[in-house]
C-alpha positions in Angstrom: 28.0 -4.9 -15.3 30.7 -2.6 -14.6 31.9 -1.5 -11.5 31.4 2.5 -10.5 33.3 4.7 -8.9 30.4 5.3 -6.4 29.7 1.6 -5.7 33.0 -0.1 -6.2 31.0 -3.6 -6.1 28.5 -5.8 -7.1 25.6 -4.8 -5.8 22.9 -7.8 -5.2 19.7 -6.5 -3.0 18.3 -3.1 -2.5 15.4 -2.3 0.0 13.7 1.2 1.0 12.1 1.9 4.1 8.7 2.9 4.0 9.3 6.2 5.0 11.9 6.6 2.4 14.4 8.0 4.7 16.9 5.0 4.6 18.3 2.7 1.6 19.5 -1.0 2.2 22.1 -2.0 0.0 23.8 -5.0 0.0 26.7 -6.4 -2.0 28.6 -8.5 -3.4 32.0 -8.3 -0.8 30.2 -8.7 2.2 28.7 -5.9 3.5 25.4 -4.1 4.1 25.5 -0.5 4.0 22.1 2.0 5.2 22.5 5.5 3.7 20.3 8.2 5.5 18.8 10.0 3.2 18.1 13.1 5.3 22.0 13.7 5.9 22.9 12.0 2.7 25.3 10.0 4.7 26.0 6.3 5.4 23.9 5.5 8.7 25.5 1.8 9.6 27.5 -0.8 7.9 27.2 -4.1 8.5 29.5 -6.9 7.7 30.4 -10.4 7.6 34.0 -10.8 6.4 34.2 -15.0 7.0 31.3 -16.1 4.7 30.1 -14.9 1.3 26.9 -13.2 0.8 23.5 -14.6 2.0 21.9 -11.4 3.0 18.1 -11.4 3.0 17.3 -7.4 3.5 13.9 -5.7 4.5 12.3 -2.6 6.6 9.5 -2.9 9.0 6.7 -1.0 7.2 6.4 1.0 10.3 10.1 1.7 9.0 11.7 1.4 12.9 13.7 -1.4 12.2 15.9 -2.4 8.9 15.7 -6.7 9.2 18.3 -9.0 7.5 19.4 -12.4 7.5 22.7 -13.7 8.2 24.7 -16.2 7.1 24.0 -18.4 9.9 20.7 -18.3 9.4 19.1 -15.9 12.2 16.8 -13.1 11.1 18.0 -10.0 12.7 15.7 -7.0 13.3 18.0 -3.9 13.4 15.8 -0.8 15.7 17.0 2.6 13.5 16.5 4.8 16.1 18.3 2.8 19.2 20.8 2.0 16.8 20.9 -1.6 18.1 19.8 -5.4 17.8 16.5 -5.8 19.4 15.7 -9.2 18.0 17.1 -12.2 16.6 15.5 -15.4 15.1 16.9 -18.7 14.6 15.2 -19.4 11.3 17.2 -22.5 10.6 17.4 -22.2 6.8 18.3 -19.4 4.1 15.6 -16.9 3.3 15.2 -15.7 -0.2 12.0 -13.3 0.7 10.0 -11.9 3.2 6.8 -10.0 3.8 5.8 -8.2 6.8 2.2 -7.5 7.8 1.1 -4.1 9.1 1.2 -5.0 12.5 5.3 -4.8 12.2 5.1 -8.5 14.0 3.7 -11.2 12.0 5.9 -12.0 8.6 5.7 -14.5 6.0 9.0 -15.8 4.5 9.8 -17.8 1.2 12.6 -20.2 1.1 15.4 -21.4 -0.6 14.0 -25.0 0.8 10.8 -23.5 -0.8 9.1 -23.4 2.6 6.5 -20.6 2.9 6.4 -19.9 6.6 4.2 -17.6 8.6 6.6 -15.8 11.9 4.9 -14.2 14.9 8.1 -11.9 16.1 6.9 -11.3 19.5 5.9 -14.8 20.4 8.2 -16.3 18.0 5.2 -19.1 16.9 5.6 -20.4 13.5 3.4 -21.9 11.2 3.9 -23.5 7.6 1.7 -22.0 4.9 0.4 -24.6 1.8 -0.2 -22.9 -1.3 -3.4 -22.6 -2.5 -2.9 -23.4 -6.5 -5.0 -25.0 -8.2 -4.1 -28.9 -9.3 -1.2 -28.1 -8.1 1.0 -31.4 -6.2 2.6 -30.3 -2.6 6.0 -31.6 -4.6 5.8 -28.4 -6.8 6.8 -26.4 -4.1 10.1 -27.9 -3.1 11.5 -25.6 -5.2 13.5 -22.1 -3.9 10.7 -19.2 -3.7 12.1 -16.0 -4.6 9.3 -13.4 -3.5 6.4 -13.7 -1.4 3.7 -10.6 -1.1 0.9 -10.2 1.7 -2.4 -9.4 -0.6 -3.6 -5.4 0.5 -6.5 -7.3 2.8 -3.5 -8.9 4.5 -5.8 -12.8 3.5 
């Protein structure tokens, strides 16, 4: 992959908010960057220059808040329109995925530990989810989980 003249680096996650008005990109040297689409402009940047990239990045599906992960762990929920951190969660290991239920508050999260975790973000309560596979051995799941999905019914 060749670099452009528009992105100048590796680019490694990209995430649209529901509303389609921002883009989430994040790349290879570090940084997060939100474009607005409406004034086709960068909105925020957001940057870690001591650690290489472990960015988990999402959107609320009520699109308020753009979420990612740092490098030491914490989930950070980004409000759009305050422009500023309203929360932040000590997860305690690296996120790969997350999924966010329609209520913008409950989550589920896959990880690199292959944990499957369901988040309450306002009373921060968290509860580990098993699998459901058939014949499957608990052991089978020790392994990193790169996506997770909430079903349309939200079971």
């Amino acid at each position: 992959m060749a670099e452009s003249k528009d992105h100048p680096h590796f680019v490694s996650k990209i995430a649209m908010s529901d509303d389609a008005n921002y883009i989430a990109i994040s790349r290879l040297d570090n940084k997060i960057i939100i474009f607005d689409r409406t004034n086709q402009k960068t909105f925020k940047v957001f940057e870690d220059v001591n650690h290489s990239v472990r960015w988990l990045i999402s959107f609320t599906p009520d699109s308020k808040c753009f979420v990612f992960q740092n490098y030491d762990n914490d989930l950070i929920f980004y409000n759009l329109q305050e422009e500023r951190i309203v929360k932040a969660l000590d997860l305690g290991y690296p996120v790969s995925s997350i999924a966010f239920f329609k209520d913008n508050n409950r989550f589920i999260t896959g990880g690199l530990d292959g944990k499957i975790e369901l988040i309450n973000a306002n009373t921060d309560e968290r509860k580990i989810l098993k699998p459901r596979v058939p014949a499957a051995e608990l052991s089978d799941f020790f392994t990193p989980i790169s996506s997770v999905k909430i079903s349309p019914n939200e079971n």
